[in-house]
GUMAR-115805 format. One record per residue: x, y, z of N, C-alpha, C in turn. Coordinates in steps of 0.2 Angstrom, whole numbers, plus 5000, padded with zeros to 4 digits. Example, Ala and Ser with C-alpha at 12.3 -4.5 7.8 and 13.67 -1.06 7.14 Angstrom:
2
506649725039506249785039506649845039506449895035506849955036506450005039
REM end
This chain:
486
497464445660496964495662496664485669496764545675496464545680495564525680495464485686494764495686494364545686494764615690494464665692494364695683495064685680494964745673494464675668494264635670493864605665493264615667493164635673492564655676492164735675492964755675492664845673492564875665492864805660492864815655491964795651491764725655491064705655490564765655490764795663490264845666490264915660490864895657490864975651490464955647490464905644490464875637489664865638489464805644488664785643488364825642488064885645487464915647487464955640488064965636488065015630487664955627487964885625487664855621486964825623486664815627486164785628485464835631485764905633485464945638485165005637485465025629485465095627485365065620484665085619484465045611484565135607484765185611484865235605485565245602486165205604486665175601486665155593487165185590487265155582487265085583486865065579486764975577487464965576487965005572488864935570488964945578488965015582489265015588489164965590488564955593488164915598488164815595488264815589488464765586489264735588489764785590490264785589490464755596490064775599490064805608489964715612489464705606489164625608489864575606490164575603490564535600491064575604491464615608491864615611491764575618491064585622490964565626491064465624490864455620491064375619491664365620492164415617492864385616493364395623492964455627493164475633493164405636492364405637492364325640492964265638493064245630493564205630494164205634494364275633495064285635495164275645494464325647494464295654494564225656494164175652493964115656494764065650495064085647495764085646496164065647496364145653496964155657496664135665495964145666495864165672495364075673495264025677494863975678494264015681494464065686493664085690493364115683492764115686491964125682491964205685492064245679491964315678490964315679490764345685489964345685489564395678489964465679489664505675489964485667490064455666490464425660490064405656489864335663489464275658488964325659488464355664488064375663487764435657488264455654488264495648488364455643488664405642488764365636488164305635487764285641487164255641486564275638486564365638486164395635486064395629486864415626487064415620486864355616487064295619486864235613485964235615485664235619485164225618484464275613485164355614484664395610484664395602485464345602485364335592485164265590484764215595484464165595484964095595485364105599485764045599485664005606485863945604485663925612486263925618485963945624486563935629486863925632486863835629487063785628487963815628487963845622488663885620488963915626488763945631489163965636489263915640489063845642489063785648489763775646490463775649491163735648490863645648490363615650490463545650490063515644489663575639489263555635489663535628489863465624490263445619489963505614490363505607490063535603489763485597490063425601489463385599488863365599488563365607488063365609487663425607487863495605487463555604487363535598487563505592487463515586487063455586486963385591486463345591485963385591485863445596485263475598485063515593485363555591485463585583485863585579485463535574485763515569485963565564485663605562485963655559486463715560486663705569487263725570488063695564487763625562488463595562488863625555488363655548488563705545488863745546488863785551488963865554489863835555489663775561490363755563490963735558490863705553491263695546491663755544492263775542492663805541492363895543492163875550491963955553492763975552493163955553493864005556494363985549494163985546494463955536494364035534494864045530495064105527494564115520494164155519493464165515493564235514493764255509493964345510493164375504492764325500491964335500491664345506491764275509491164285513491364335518491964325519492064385526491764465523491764475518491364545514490764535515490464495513489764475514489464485522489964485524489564465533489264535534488764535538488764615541488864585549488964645555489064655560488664605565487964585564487664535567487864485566488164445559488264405557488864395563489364425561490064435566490064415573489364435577489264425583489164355585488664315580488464245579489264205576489464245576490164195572490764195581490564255583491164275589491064205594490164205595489864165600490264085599490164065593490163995589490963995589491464045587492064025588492464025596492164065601492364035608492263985610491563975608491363885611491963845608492063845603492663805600493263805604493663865604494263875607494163865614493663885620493663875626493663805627493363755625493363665624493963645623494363675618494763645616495563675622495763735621496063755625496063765631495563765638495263775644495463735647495763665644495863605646495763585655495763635658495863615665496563595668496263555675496563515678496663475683496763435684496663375690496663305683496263255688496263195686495763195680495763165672495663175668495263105667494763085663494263035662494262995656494462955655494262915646493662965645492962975648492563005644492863105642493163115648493363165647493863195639494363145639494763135634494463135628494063065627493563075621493263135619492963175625492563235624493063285621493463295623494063345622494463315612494563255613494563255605493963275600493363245603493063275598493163345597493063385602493363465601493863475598494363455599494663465594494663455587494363385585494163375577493663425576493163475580492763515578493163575577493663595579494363665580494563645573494763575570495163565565494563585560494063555559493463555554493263645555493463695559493263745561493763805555494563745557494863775553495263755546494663725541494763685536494963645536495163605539495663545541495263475540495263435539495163345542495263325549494763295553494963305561495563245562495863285565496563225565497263245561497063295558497563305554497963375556497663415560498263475562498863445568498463395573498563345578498963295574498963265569499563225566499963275561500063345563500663385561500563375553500063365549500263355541499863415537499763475541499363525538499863575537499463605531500163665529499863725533500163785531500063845532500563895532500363975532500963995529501364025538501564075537501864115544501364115548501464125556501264125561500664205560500164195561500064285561499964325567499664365569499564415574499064365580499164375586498564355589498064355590497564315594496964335593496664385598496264425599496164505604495464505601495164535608494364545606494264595600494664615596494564675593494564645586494764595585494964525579495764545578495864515571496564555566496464585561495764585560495764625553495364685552495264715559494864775562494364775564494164825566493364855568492664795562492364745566491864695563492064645559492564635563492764565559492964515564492964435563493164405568493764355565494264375572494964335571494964265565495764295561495764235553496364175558496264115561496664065564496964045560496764045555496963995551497664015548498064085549498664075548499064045554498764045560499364005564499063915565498863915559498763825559499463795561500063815558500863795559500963795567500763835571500963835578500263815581499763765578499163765582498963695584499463655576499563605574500063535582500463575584500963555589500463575597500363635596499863645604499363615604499163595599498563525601498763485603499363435599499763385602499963375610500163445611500463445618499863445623499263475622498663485625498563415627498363365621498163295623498563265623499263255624499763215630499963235635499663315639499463325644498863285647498263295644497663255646497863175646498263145642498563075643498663055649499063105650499663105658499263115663498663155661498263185667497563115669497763065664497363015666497462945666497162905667497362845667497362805662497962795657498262755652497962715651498162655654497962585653497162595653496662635654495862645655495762655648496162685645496162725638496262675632496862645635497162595630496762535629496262495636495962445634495362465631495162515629494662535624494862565617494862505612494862505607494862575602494162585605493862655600494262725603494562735609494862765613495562785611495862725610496662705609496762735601495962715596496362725590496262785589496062835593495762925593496662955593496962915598497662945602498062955595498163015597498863055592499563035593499962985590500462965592500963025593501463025600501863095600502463055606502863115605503463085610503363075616502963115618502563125625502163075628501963035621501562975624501762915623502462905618502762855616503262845623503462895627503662895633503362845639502862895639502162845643502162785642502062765637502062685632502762655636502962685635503562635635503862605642503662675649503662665653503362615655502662615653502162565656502062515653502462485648502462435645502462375649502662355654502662315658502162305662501762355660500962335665500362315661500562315656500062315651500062255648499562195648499262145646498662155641498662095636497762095632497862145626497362175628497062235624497462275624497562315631497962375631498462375629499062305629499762305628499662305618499062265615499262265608499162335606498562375608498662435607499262485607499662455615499962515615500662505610500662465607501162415603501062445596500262445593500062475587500362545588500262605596500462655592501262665593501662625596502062645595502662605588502362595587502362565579502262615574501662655575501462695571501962755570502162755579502362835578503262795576503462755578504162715574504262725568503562735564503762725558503562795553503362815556503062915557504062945556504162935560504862955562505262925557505262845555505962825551505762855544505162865542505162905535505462965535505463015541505663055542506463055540506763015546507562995547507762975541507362935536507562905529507862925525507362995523507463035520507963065520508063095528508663145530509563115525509463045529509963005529510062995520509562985516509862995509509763055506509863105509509763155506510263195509510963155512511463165517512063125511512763195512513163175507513463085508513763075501513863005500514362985500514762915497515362935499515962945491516462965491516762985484516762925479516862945472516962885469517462845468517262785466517962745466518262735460518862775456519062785451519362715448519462685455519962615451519462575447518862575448518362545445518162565439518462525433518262555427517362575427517262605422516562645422516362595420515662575418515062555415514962565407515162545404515162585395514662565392513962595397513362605397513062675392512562675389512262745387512362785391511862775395511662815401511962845407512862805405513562825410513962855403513762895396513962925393514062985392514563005394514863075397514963125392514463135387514363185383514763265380514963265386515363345389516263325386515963275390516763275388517163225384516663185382516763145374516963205370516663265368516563315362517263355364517363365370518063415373518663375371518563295372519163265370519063245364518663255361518963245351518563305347518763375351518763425347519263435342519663395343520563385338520363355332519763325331519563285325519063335323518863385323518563425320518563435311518163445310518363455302517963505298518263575297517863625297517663625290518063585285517563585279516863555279517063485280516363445283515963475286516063515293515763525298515263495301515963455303515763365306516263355311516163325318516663305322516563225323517163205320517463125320517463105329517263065331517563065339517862995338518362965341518662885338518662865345518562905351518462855359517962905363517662865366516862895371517262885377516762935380517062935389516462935392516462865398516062855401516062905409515562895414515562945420515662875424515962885430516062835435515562835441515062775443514762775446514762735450515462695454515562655458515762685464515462665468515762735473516162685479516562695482517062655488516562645494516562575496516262555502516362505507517262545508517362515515516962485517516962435521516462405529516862455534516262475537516162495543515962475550516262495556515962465562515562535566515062545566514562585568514162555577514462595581514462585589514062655592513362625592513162685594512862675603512762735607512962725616512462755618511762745618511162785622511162765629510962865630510862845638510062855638509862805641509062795642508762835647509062855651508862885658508262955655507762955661507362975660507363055656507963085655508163145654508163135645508463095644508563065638508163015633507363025634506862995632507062975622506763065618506563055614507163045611507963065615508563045611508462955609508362935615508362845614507762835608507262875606506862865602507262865594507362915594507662945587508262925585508862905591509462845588509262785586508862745592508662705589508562675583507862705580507662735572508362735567508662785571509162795566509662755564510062705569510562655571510162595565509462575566509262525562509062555556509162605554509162635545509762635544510562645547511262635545511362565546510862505547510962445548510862435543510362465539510162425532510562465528511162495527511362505523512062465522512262445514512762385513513362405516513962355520514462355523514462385530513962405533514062445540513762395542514162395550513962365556513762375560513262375562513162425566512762395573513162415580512962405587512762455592512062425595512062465599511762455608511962515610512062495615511562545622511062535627510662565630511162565636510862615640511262615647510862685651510762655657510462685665510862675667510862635675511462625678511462555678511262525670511362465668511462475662511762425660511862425648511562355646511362375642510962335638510962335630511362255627511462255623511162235617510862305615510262265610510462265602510962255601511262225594510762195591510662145593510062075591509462115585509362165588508462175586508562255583509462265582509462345579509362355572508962295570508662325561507662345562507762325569506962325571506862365578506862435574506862485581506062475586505662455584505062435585505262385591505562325591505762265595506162315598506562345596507462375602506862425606506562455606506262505610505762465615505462425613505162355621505662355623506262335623506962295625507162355633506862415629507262475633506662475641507362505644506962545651506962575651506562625650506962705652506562725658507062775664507062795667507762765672507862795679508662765681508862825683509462825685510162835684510462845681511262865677511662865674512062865676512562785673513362775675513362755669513862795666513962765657514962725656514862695665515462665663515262575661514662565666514262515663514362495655514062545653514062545646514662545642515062575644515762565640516262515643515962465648516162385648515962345642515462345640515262325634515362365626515462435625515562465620516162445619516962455623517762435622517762375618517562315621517662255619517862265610517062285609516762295600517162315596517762375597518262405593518662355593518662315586518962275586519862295580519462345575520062395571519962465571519962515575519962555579520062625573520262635566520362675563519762655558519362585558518562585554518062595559518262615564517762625570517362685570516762715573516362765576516162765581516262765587515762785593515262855593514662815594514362885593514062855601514062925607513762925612513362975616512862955615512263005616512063015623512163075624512063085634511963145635511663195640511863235642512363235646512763205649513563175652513463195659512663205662512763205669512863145673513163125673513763065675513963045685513962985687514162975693514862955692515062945685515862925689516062985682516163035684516563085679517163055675517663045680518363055678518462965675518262945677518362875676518262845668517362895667517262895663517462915654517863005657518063045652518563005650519062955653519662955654519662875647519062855649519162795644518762845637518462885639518262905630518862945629519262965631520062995627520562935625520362875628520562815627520262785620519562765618519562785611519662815607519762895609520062925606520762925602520962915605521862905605522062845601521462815601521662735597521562735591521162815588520962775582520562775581520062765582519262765580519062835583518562855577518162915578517662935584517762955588517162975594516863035593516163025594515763065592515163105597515363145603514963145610514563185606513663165610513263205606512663205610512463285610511963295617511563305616511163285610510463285608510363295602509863235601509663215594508863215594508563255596507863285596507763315590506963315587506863355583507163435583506863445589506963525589507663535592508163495593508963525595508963555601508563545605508563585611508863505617509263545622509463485624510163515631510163485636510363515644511163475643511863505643512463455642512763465646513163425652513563445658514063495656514363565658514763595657515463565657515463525661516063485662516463445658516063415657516063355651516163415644515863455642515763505635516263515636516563575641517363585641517963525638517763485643518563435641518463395634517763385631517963365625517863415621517963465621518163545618518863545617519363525623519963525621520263465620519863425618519963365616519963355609519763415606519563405600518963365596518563335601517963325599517463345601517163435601516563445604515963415603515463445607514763395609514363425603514263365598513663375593513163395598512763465595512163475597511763495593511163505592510463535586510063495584509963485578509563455575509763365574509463335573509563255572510263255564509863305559510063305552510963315554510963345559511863365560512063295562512063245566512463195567512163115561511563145557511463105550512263125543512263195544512763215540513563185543513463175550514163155551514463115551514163075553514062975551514062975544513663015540513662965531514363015530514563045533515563085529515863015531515862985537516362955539516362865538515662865539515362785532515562775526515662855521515562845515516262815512
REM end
């Protein structure tokens, strides 16, 4: 929204609501609460201060006795609720779906609700920008646990992604979503509100000074573990001593381990491998194969008795084949390829702790680094890591060749977006393990969301190489490794 049209919508709206008391009370009620939402949406899209905006919206909260405090961007909603404490009620599940009380409201009520929920939303979303303050930050989470507790929530809990909700619904517009004197229901885009917060405050990270954050105890344990910031962490891990460095250790611990229940899951709830028939069964109860005990001694039937003699049980087989495996997995750490380094990692040391597999792995910029040592403790392999660089992944596969030691119980699995300084050098030795016998597995990203940038070049030739570039979600190259494990 232009300035000018936020200006000439004010100049229509105010003077009806505040100027002409011979106006229907719902109108003029209506008129008020448009003007507040106007303002939201100006100060938005738009950082400049709409003058007739605020000046119409200043009147409004003053004339249904609120303080206006509400319209200052620098006033917490913690400190207004210090000043009035009775606000902190009003704030409690204002934006929580209540289809009584929403009946119950009349139009004034509605005005006083409009006022109370832009203070919310302009704190929390408005975020600015330039240089960011540990007090800033702080201020900014508390607004946000105020947004969460606004919209039924625990504060902390949309921000660590663990709230439910159903479909995304309609936006929000000064008009609401559920007509003429009602104010917008958020609470069904809690799913999409949940992640925008996140990304808000590891903007605000970035926009400040880290290690300022991290040496303050009370500060560090506020921060919402995310990729965004496990990034940061891990770049600057080498400047962080004391305080800062145990901190930034705790989160990236936490969010380690946030993730590997996630991939845990995945990975056992990922096909297994066939049974192994040479294994006699188990002539166990519990491996008694009911079905077909009775199929194979329906011959002993006896229709006078009508009774069936069964003279052999049939057990189910539950031993399943576990080849050893050699598991080679090839991360490019470079800056492009952050959260991939994060989530193989994780995943390399969950295939570690399964029986018979071996599993190696290997980092690379325009250096490789062999962190085998520490691949059942993705927590210790991710300090080990540098990320940012370069990428030459022939580095890397100095070190990868060697490890193929029987080439037909092998898997390279090699993670890159394959923008490459030595192309040919490089494609040439992965048709090299190809041809030998062991499984190659090129794969362009293993992100939550699948989204991921893959050299054309590279995609075409192992397209007619017959092994294209895994791309999508993580779960596809869990399912491809446990087929060829099993």
């Amino acid at each position: 929204m232009t300035e000018h049209t936020a200006e000439r919508t004010a100049e229509n709206t105010a003077p009806q609501t505040l100027q002409t008391p011979q106006s229907p009370e719902a109108d003029s009620q209506d008129n008020r609460r448009q003007v507040l939402y106007w303002r939201l949406l100006a100060r938005l899209f738009d950082h400049e201060e709409q003058g007739t905006l605020e000046s119409a919206s200043l009147a409004v909260v003053e004339d249904i006795g609120l303080p206006s405090a509400l319209l200052d961007p620098q006033a917490s909603v913690d400190s207004i609720v210090q000043r009035h404490p009775e606000l902190a009620a009003e704030f409690d599940g204002l934006m929580a779906p209540d289809p009584e009380a929403a009946d119950a409201r009349d139009r004034a009520a509605e005005v006083r609700r409009a006022a109370l929920v832009s203070k919310v939303l302009l704190n929390v979303f408005a975020s600015g920008s330039g240089t960011v303050t540990a007090g800033q930050l702080a201020r900014w989470q508390s607004d946000a646990g105020w947004l969460e507790r606004a919209l039924g929530c625990k504060p902390g809990e949309l921000r660590g992604g663990r709230a439910g909700g159903g479909a995304a619904g309609p936006g929000v517009g000064p008009t609401g979503t559920g007509g003429r004197g009602t104010t917008p229901d958020l609470s069904r885009l809690i799913p999409a509100i949940g992640p925008e917060l996140g990304t808000i405050e590891a903007d605000l990270v970035k926009r400040m000074h880290l290690r300022e954050v991290l040496a303050d105890p009370r500060l560090a344990a506020q921060l919402t573990p995310s990729m965004s910031l496990i990034e940061q962490l891990l770049r600057d891990k080498n400047n962080l001593s004391g305080v800062a460095l145990a901190n930034a250790k705790d989160l990236i611990r936490r969010f380690v381990d946030e993730v590997a229940e996630v991939l845990r899951t995945q990975v056992e709830k990922a096909t297994v491998g066939a049974l192994d028939r040479s294994v006699p069964p188990k002539r166990v109860f519990r491996n008694l194969d009911l079905d077909r005990t009775i199929w194979k001694n329906l011959t002993n039937w006896s229709p006078e008795e009508e009774r069936l003699y069964v003279d052999r049980l049939y057990y189910r087989h539950t031993v399943r084949k576990t080849t050893p495996q050699r598991l080679i997995v090839v991360v490019d750490q470079s800056g492009s390829m952050v959260d991939s380094m994060v989530n193989c990692t994780i995943l390399a040391s969950i295939f570690a702790g399964l029986p018979k597999v071996d599993v190696h792995l290997i980092a690379y910029d325009t250096q490789a680094l062999d962190l085998t040592p520490w691949v059942h403790d993705p927590f210790e392999t991710l300090l080990r890591t540098n990320l940012g660089g370069g990428t030459d992944g022939t580095v890397a596969m100095a070190l990868a060749q060697p490890k193929i030691a029987e080439p037909r119980n092998t898997v390279v699995v090699w993670i890159s977006d394959f923008y490459e300084w030595q192309t040919e050098p490089l494609f040439e030795s992965m048709v090299a393990i190809h041809r030998s016998g062991a499984k190659f597995i090129p794969v362009g990203s293993v992100t939550s969301s699948g989204r991921g940038s893959v050299n054309p070049w590279f995609r075409e030739r192992f397209k007619d190489l017959g092994t294209p570039v895994l791309s999508g979600h993580i779960r596809k190259l869990v399912n491809e490794l446990k087929t060829f494990l099993a």
